[in-house]
C-alpha positions as CSV (number, residue, x, y, z in Angstrom):
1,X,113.2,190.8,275.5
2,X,113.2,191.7,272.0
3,X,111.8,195.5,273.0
4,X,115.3,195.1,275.6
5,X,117.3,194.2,272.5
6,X,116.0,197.0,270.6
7,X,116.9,199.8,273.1
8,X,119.7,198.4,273.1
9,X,120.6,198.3,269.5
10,X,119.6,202.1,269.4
11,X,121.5,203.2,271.7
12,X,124.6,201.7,270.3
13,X,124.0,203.5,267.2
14,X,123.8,206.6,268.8
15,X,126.3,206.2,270.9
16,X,128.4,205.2,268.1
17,X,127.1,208.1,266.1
18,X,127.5,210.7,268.8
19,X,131.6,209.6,269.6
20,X,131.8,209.7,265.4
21,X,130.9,213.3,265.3
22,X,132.4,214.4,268.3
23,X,135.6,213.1,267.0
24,X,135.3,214.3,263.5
25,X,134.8,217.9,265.6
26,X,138.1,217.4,267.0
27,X,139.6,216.3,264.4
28,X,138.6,219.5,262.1
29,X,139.6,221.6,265.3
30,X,143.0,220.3,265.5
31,X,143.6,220.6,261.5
32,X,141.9,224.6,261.6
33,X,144.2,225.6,264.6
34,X,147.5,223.8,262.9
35,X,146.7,225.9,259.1
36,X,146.4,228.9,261.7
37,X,149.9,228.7,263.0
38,X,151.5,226.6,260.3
39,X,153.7,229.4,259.6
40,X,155.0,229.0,263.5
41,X,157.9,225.8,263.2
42,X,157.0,222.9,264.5
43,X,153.5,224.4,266.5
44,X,150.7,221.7,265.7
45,X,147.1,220.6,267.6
46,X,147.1,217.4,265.3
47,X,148.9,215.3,267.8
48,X,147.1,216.7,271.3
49,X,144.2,216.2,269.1
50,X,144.6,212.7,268.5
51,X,145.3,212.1,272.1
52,X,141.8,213.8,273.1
53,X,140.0,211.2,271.1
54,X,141.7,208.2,271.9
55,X,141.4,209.2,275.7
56,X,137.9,209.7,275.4
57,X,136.7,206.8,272.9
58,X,139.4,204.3,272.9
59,X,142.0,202.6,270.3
60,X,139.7,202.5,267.6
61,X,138.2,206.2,267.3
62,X,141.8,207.6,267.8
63,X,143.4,205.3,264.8
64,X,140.9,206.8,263.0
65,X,141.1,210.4,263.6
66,X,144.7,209.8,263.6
67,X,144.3,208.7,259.5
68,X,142.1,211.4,258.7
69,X,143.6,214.0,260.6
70,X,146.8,213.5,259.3
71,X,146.0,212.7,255.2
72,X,143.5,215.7,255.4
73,X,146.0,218.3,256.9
74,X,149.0,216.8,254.5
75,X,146.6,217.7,251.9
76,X,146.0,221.2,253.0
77,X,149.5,221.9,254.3
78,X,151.1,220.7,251.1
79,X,149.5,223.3,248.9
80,X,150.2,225.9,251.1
81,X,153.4,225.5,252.0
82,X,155.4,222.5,249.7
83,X,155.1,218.8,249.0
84,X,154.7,216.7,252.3
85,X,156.6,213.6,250.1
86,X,157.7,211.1,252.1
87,X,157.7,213.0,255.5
88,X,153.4,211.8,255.8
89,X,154.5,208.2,255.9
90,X,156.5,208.7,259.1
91,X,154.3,211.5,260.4
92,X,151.3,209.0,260.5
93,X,153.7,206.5,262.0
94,X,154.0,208.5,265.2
95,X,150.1,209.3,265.0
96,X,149.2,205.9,265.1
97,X,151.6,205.1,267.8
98,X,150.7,208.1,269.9
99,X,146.6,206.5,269.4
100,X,147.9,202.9,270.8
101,X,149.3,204.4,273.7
102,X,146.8,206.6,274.8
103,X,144.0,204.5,273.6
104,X,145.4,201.5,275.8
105,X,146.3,203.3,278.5
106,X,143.8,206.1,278.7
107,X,142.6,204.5,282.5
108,X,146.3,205.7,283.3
109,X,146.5,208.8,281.8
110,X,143.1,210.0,283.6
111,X,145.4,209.6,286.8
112,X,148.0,212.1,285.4
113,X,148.3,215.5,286.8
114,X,149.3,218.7,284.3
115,X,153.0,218.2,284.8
116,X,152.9,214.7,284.0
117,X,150.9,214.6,280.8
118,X,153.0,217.7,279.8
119,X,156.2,216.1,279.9
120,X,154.2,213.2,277.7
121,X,153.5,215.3,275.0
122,X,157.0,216.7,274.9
123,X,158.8,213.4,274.8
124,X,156.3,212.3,272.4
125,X,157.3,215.8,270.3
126,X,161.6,214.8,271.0
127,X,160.0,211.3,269.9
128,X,158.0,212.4,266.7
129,X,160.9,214.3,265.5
130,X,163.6,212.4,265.5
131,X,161.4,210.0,263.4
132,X,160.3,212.3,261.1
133,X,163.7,213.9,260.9
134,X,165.9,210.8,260.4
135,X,163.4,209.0,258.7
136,X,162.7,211.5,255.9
137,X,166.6,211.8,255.1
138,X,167.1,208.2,255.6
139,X,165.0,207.6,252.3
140,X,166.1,210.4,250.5
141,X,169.2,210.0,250.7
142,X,170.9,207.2,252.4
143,X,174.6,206.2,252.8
144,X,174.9,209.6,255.0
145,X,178.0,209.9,257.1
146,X,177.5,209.7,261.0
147,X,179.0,213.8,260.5
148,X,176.3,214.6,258.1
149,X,173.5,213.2,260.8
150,X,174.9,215.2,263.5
151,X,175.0,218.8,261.7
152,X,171.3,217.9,260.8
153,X,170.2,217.1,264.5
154,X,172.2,220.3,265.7
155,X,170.3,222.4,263.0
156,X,166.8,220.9,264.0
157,X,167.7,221.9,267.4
158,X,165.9,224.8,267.5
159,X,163.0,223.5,265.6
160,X,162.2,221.1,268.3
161,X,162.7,223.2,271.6
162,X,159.6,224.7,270.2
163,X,158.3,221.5,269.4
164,X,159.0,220.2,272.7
165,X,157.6,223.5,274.7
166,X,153.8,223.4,272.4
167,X,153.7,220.0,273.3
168,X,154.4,220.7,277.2
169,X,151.6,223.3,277.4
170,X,148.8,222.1,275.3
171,X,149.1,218.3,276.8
172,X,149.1,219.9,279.9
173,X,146.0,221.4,279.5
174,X,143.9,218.5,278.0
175,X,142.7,217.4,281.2
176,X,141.4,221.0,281.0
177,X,139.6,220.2,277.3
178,X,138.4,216.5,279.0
179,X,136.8,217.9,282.1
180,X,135.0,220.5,280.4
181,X,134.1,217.4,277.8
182,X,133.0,215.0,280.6
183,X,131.3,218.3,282.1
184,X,128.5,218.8,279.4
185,X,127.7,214.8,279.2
186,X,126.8,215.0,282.4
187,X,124.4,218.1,282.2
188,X,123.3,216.8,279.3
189,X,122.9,213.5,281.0
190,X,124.5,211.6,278.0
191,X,126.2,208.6,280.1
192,X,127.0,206.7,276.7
193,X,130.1,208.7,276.6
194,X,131.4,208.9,279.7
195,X,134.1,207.6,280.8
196,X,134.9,205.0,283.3
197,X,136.3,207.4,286.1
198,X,133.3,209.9,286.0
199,X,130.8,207.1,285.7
200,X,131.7,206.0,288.2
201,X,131.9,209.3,290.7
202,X,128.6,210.2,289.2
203,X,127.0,206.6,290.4
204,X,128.7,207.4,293.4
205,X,126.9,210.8,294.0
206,X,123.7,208.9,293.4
207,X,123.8,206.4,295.5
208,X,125.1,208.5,298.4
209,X,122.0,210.9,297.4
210,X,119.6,208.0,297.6
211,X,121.2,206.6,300.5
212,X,120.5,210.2,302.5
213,X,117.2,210.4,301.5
């Protein structure tokens, strides 16, 4: 029993310690490729990356790539191109929301075909910038005419139909990024992080295998 226990103990820690650095390799993957295109408007891999971990790990390891991701890349982005001010409170708003949702419902979202996750990732980027948007200016200066609020969503139009079209195409290819993911556990025979779907197909396959034999 107390040899059982201490497999068992082990392989937690691994486990854990494999998901931490796998993460943290998303994570740093998401804030190179945003400096990369940061002079592009409103093209980022912070949020598709947040939505990678939380799908793969759960709640817990997307809040926290969502934190990092998002204080790290302020960081960087702000001395390249201008304070972040306010604007990082309402950014990691939307971050932490988008790890809830995904991290809660990441059973549902394996269902999803391209289209579908697609038009998530766009609503969440018609989503994250009206937060961002209105939020900032709310702050900054408040007592704004309804006038004043409308000439600043026209403006931002164009801003977030290219938002809203990144968003499309990289969400729609994550089940792309998660099967090629899932792929190399399984060769690798790493079944600590796998998740519940392919578990499952790949106990399938094994039974069905011994079953034949």
């Amino acid at each position: 029993m107390k040899i059982r226990n201490k497999e068992q103990t082990q392989s937690s820690k691994i486990e854990t310690i494999l998901k931490m650095a796998i993460s943290a390799s998303l994570g740093s993957l998401g804030i190179v490729l945003s400096i990369v295109v940061v002079i592009v408007p409103n093209f980022e891999f912070i949020s598709v990356t947040i939505y990678l971990v939380s799908i793969l790990f759960g709640v817990n390891y997307g809040l926290l790539t969502a934190i990092s991701t998002t204080l790290v890349f302020e960081f960087v982005a702000t001395a390249l191109v201008g304070p972040a001010s306010y604007l990082i409170v309402f950014k990691l708003a939307c971050y932490v929301i988008l790890a809830l949702i995904a991290g809660i419902a990441r059973k549902g979202f394996l269902k999803l075909s391209f289209w579908e996750l697609g038009v998530f990732g766009s609503l969440f980027a018609l989503f994250y910038d009206l937060v961002v948007t209105f939020g900032f200016q709310v702050v900054l200066i408040p007592d704004q005419s309804f006038a004043y609020y409308l000439d600043l969503l026209i403006l931002g139009v164009p801003f977030t139909i290219s938002h809203v079209i990144s968003s499309f195409v990289l969400f729609s290819l994550s089940i792309t990024v998660i099967n090629w993911i899932m792929s190399a556990f399984q060769v690798r025979g790493i079944k600590q992080l796998m998740l519940p779907s392919f578990t499952r197909n790949d106990e399938s396959k094994e039974n069905l295998n011994r079953k034949n034999r």
